[in-house]
N, C-alpha and C positions, 0 to 999 in steps of 0.2 A: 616535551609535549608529544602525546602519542596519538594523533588523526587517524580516525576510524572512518572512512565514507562507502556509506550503504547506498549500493546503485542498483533499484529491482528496475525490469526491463529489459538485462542485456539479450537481448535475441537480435539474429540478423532480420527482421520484419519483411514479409513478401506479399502484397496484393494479387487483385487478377492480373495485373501484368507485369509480375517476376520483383524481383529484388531490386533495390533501391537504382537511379540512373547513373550517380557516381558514389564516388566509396569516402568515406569522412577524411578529414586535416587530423589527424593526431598522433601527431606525432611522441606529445606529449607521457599520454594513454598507452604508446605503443612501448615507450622504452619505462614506465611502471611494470607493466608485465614483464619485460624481455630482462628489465634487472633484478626484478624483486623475487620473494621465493611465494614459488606458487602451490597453492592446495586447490586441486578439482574436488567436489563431488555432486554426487548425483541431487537436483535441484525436487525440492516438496510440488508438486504441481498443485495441488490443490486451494494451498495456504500460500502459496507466492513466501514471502518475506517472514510472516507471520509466524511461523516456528519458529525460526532465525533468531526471530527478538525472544518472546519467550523463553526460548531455553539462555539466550546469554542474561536475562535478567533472571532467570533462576523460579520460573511461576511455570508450576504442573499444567497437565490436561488432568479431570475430568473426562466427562463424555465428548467432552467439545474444546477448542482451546478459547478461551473465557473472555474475545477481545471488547465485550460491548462496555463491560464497568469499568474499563482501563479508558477505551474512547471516552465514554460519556464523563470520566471526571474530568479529562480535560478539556472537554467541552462545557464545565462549568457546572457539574451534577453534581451529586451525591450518593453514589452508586453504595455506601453503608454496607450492609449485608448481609443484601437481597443479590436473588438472582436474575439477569439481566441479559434481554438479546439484539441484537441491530435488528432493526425493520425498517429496512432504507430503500425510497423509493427508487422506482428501475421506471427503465421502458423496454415493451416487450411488442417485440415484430416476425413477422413470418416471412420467412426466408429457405425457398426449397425442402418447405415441409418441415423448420425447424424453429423451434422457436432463439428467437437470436437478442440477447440484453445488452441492452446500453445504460450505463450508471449518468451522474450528475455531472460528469466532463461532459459529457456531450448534449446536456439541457438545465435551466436552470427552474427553482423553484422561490418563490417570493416567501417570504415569512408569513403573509398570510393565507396563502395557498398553501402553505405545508399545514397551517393551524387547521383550517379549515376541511381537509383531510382528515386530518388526526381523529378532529372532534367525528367525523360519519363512522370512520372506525371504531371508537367508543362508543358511539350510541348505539351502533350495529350488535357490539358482542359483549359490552353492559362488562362488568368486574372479571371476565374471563379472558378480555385482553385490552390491556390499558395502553396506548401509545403515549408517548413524550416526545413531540418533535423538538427534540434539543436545540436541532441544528437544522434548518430546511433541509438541508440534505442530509442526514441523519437521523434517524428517530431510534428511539428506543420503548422497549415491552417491559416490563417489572414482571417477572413468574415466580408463583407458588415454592416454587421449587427449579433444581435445573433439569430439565429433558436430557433423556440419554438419547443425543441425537450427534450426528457429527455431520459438520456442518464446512462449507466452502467459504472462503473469503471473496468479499465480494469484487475485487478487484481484482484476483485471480479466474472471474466467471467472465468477465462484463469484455464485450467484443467482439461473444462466441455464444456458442448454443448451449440452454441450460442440461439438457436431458443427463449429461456424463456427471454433471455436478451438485445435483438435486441430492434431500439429508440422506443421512443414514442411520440406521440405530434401530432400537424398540420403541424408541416415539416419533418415528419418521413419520409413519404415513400420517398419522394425528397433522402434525405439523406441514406437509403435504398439502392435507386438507385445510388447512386453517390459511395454505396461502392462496387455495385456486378462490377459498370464498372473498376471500380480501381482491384478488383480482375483479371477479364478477363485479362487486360492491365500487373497484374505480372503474370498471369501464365506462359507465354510465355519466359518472357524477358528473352537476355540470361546472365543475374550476377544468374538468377535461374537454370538456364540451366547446370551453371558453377558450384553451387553449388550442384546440384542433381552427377555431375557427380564426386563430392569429397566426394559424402558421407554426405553432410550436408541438413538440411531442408530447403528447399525453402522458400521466403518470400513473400507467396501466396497471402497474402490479407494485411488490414491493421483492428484497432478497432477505430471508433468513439467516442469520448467520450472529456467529461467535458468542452463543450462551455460556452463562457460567457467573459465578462470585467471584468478587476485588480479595484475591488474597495479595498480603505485603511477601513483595520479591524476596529471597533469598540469594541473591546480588546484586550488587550496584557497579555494573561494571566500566561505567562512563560517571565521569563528574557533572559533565553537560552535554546534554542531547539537543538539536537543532532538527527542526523536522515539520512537515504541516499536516501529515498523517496523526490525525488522536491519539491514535493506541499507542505511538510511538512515546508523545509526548506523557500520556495516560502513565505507560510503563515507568519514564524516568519519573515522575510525579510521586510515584507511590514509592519508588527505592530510594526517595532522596534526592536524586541528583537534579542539577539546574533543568528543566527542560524550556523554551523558546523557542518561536519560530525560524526558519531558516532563514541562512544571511544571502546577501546578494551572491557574495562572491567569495573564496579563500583568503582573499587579503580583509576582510572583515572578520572572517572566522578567527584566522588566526592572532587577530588584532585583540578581539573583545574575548575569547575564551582563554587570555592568557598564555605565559611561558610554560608552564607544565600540568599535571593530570594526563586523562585518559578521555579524549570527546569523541562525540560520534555524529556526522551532519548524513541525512538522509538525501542523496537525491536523487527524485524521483520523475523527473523532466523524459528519460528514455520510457516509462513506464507507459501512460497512453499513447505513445504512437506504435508502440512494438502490441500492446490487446487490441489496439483498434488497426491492425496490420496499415500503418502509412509509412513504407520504406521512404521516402525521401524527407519527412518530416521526421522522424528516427535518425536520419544523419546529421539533418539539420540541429536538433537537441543535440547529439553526441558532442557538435564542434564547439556548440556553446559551452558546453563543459569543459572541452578541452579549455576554449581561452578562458573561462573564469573559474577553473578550477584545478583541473590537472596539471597546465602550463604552471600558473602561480605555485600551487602547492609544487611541485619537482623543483621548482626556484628557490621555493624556502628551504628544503631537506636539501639540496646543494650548499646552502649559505648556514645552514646549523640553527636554522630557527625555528624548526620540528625537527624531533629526533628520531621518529618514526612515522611512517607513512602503511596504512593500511585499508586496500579498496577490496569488498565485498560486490563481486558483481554477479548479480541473480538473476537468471536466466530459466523460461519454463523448464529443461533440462537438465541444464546442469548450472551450477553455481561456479567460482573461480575465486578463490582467495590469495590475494596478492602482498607479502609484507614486504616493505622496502625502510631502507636506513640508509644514513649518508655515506658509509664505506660499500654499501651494495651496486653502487652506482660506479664506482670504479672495474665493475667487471666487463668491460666495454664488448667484450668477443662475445657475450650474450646479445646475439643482434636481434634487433627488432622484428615482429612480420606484422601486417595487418590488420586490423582489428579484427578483419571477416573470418581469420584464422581461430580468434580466440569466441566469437559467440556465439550462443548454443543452436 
């Protein structure tokens, strides 16, 4: 059995008051690196993760990379083949003259308040943009055709201020325009209204992103994929492979995914506190991983009940690919250092 774990997030995370106040337990994490053979390279800023999977499941770009008909099938669609975009609601605030996004970690939306939304946008702009709120926090547009636009991933924006990450292309500005009027159109409404006066954050605007057509992968490079990210699951869906939600822990993974194949579990617990800069909740998730995952998993590939071990860890700057196997581990004079040494 060959363990693939995708970790977006790895950044050392810094507030307005500096870097985290102690430094993480991982010991575990530290001798992965210090034994396994490693590959640096420079990390996609725009797309976080999102190239990553695409290119290893073998689906082009387009003008865009195509994530909304991969989410939305696993969200239970029918993304057929039509052209399809996330229009997923944000919250937008000013911040030193900037405008500054927060996605669905940090508010939620009720199923009827996403409907109820949906439906003002449709009445707004009648067969020239139709939303689907799949998912309350999700929605999706069905277009004509795909815009040559290129487009940020939304979890790659959200934390920070949109200006560096707004479309690009020959149908930018079009789409540009199509989001400030969708803004104007939630400032008002009153489910925002209703929400400011409970105390919750308005669902000001919405983000753009990942148009394109469901073409079938050209690999299947995992047998099963674990993951609570759509697209991810979306990808293996469409190649074939098992896709399911993620397990608790490594001794479930490796329990229910069997003795051999090629899996791949996403975790993505470093991911919101390293966009939403919270150094000391960033460590706190790191240690959790160490004990339910990187500890466990080093114990198995010690005991021969993974044959390989392989952690992706993505970072805004740089990424760090780490393969380890059971004879790798006997290189003891490869010593460990810090985690702080290795993230981006």
């Amino acid at each position: 059995m060959h363990c693939h774990l995708l970790i977006p997030g790895f950044d050392w995370p810094q507030d307005e008051h500096g870097a985290p106040s102690r430094s993480p337990a991982s010991e575990a994490l530290e001798t992965l690196i210090a034994r396994g053979r490693r590959t640096e390279a420079v990390a996609d800023t725009d797309m976080g993760t999102t190239r990553w999977l695409f290119e290893r499941f073998g689906v082009e770009r387009t003008h865009d990379w195509p994530a909304a008909p991969y989410s939305l099938l696993a969200d239970g669609g029918s993304p057929g083949s039509d052209a399809w975009m996330r229009v997923d609601p944000v919250h937008l605030s000013i911040e030193r003259n900037r405008l500054m996004l927060a996605d669905c970690t940090r508010f939620r939306i009720s199923d009827v308040e996403a409907g109820t939304l949906a439906r003002a946008i449709n009445e707004h702009f009648g067969d020239s943009l139709v939303v689907h709120p799949q998912h309350p926090h999700r929605w999706y547009a069905r277009l004509p055709s795909c815009p040559e636009i290129e487009t940020t991933a939304l979890a790659a924006v959200r934390g920070g201020a949109i200006e560096p990450w707004l479309a690009q292309g020959p149908d930018a500005m079009h789409w540009r325009a199509v989001a400030n009027e969708l803004q104007m159109l939630l400032h008002d409404h009153p489910v925002n209204l209703a929400r400011e006066q409970r105390g919750e954050l308005p669902v000001n605007s919405v983000w753009l992103w990942g148009a394109g057509r469901l073409q079938r992968p050209s690999s299947r490079p995992f047998q099963c994929v674990a993951a609570s990210d759509p697209l991810v699951r979306g990808l293996a869906q469409a190649s074939g492979a098992q896709a399911r939600e993620p397990c608790a822990n490594a001794q479930t993974w490796v329990r229910e995914t069997g003795p051999v194949g090629v899996s791949l579990s996403v975790l993505d617990a470093l991911a919101e506190p390293s966009d939403y800069a919270q150094p000391d909740e960033w460590v706190g998730a790191l240690e959790h991983l160490e004990h339910d995952w990187f500890a466990p998993l080093l114990a198995a590939l010690k005991r021969g009940e993974i044959g390989m071990l392989t952690a992706h860890l993505i970072g805004r700057k740089r990424a760090l690919h780490v393969e380890l196997t059971r004879s790798d581990l006997r290189r003891f004079w490869r010593r460990r250092q810090p985690v702080a040494a290795w993230v981006a």
